[in-house]
C-alpha positions in Angstrom: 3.1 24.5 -6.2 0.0 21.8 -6.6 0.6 18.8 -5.6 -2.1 15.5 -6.1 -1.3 12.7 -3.8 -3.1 9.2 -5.0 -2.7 6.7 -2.2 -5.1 4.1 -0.9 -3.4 3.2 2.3 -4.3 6.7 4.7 -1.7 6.1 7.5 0.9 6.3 4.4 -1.2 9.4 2.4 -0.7 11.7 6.1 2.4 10.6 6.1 3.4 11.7 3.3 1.4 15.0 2.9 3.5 16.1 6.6 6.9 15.0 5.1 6.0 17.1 1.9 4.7 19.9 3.9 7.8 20.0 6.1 9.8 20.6 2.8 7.6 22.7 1.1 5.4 24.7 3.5 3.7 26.8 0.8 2.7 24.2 -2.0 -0.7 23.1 -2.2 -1.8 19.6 -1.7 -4.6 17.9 -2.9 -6.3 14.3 -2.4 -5.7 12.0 -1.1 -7.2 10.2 -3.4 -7.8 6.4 -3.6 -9.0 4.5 -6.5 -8.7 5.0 -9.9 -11.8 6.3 -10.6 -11.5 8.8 -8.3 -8.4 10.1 -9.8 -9.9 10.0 -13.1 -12.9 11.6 -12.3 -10.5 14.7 -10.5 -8.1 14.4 -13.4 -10.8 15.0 -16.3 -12.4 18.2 -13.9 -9.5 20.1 -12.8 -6.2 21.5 -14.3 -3.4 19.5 -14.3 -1.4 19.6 -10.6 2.6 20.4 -11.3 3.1 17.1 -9.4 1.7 13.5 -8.8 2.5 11.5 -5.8 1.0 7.9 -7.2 1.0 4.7 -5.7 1.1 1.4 -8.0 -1.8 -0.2 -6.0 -4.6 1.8 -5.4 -8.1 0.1 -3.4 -9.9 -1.1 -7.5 -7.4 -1.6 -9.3 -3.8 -0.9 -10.9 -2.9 2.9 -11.0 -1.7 2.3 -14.9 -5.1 1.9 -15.6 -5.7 6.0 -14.7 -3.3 6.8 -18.2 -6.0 4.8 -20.4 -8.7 7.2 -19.7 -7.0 10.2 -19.1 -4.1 12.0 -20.6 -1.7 13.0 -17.7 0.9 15.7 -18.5 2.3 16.1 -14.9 5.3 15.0 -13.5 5.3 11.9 -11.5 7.0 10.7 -8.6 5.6 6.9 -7.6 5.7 5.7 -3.8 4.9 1.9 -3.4 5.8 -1.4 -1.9 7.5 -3.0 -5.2 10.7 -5.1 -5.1 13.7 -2.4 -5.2 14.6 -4.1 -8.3 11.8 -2.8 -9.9 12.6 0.4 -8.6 16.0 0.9 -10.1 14.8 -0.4 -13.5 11.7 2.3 -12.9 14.4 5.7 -12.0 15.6 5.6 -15.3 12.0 6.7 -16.9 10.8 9.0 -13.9 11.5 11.8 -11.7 12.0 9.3 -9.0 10.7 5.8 -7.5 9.9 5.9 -3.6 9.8 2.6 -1.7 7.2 2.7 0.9 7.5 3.9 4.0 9.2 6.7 2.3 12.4 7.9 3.2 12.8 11.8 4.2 16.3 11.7 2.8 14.8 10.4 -0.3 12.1 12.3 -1.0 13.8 15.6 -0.6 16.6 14.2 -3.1 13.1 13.4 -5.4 11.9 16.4 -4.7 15.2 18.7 -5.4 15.2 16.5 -8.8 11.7 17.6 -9.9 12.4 21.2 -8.8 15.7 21.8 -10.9 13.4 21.1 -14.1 15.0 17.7 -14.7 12.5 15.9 -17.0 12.5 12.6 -17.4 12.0 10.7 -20.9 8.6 9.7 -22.4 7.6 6.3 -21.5 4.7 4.5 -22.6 2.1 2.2 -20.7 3.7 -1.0 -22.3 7.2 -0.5 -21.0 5.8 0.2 -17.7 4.4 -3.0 -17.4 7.4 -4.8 -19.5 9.8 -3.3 -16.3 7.5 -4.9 -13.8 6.7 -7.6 -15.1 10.5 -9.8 -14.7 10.3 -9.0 -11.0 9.2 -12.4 -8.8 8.3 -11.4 -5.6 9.6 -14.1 -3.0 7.3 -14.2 0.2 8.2 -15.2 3.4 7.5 -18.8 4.8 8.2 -18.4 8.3 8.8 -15.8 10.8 11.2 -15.6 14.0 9.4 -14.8 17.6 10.8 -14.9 20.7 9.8 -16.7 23.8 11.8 -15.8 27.2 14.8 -16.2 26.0 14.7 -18.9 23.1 14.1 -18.2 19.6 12.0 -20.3 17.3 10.2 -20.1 14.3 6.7 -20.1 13.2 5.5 -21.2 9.3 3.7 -19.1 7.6 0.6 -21.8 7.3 0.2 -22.2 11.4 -0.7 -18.4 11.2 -3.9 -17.0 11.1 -3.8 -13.4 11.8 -1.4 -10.6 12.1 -2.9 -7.5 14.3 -0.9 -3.8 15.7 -1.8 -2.6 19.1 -0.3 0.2 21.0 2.3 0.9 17.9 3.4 -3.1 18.5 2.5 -5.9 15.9 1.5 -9.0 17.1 1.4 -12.7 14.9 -1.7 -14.9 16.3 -1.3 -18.9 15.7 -4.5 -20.7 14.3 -4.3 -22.0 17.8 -4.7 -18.5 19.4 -1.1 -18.3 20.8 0.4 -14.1 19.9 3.6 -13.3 19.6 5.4 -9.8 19.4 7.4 -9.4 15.7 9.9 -7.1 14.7 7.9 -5.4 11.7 5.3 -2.8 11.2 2.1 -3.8 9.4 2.9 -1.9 6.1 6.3 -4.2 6.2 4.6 -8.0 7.0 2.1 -7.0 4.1 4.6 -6.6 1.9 6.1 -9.9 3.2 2.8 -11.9 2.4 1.4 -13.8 -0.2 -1.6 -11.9 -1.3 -3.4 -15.2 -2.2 -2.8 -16.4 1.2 -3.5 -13.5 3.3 -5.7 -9.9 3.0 -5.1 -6.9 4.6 -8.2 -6.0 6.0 -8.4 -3.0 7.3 -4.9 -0.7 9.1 -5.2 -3.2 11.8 -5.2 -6.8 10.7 -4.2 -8.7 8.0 -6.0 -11.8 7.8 -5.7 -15.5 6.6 -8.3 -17.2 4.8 -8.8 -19.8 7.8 -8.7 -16.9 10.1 -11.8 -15.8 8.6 -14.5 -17.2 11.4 -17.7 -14.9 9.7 -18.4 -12.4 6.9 -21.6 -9.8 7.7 -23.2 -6.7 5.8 -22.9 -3.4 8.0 -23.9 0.0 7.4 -22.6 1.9 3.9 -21.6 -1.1 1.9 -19.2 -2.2 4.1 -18.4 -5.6 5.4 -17.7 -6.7 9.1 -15.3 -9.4 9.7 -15.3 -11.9 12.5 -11.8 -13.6 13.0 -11.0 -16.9 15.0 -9.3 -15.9 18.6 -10.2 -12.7 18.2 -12.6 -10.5 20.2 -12.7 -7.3 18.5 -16.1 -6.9 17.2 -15.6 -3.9 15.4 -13.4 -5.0 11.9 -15.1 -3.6 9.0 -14.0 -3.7 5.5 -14.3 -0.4 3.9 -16.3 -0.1 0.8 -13.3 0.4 -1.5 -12.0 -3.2 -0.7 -15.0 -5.0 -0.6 -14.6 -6.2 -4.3 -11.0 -7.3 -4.2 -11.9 -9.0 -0.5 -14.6 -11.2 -2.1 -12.2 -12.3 -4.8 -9.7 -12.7 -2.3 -12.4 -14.7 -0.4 -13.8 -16.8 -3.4 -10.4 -17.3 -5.3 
């Protein structure tokens, strides 16, 4: 079996290549790949895979935008961060709809789905976007941290960074104060405004105040200097620098 895995976020692409390899040790997996370009480009130079792993979001742009300029007769099975009820709208009109971080449990039932020959209904572009479009994504305005033995809460605008170390994540105050939370870094993205903050790199997600310098660095990438923070070394890969200076200039 060939298997094409487009994902932009790498910690989730190796994750899901060693879950599908787990379950399938003989198929063939290609990618990852991610931007749309790059799946077009690999879509309009080699024969169709027998399965798609796609992501909604890839690092320039909307994966939709990959059907417009090339016709994709493979079986898809999406993995993203959307609203679940999204998702349930989306299983009627696919082989399957996997919230990130995917499931085990769930992607064997997707892929035991796709292998008994199951196909799913033809749908077009339009209705695609006509199923996403009713969700509204409620973000969160504060988060809980604990300090000895009290809990308290912190709003969303006294934040300026959120950072993992050591498989922990951390919040940082705009005053410098860090506090251990509860989530992984895939999960507080997810919980985030995306006009308000910017996932940087697989390290830090960032608030516009947080933002203490912006610098050119080697291969059109960007290196970013945060308030409170002493790492030297966060770069903005070339992939994001477009949607990071919107972000930025917005």
């Amino acid at each position: 079996m060939r298997i094409l895995i487009i994902e932009d976020e790498n910690m989730a692409a190796r994750r899901l290549i060693k879950l599908i390899n787990d379950m399938i040790p003989k198929c063939e997996i290609f990618g990852n790949l991610d931007t749309v370009t790059s799946a077009v480009e690999w879509l309009n130079n080699n024969p169709q895979p027998d399965l798609i792993f796609l992501d909604i979001q890839l690092a320039d742009g909307i994966s939709f935008e990959i059907f417009e300029h090339v016709k994709v007769t493979s079986p898809i099975i999406f993995c993203t961060a959307f609203d679940q009820y999204a998702i349930k709208a989306f299983k009627l009109n696919s082989i399957d709809y996997l919230l990130k971080p995917v499931d085990p449990e769930e992607l064997k039932n997707a892929l035991n789905k796709f292998q008994s020959g199951r196909k799913a209904p033809e749908i077009t572009l339009d209705q695609i976007r006509v199923l996403l479009q009713p969700v509204q994504k409620v973000y969160k305005n504060r988060f809980l941290v604990k300090i000895g033995e009290r809990i308290q809460t912190i709003a969303i605008d006294e934040i300026g960074i959120f950072y993992s170390e050591d498989k922990v994540t951390f919040l940082m105050t705009k005053q410098g104060k860090k506090f251990i939370i509860d989530y992984t870094l895939d999960e507080v993205e997810n919980l985030l405004d995306p006009e308000l903050f910017f996932r940087l790199n697989r390290k830090y997600i960032s608030s516009v105040s947080a933002i203490k310098g912006v610098f050119t660095y080697s291969n059109s990438r960007l290196k970013i200097q945060l308030e409170n923070s002493a790492d030297n070394d966060i770069l903005i890969s070339r992939e994001k620098m477009a949607a990071f200076k919107n972000w930025l200039g917005q």
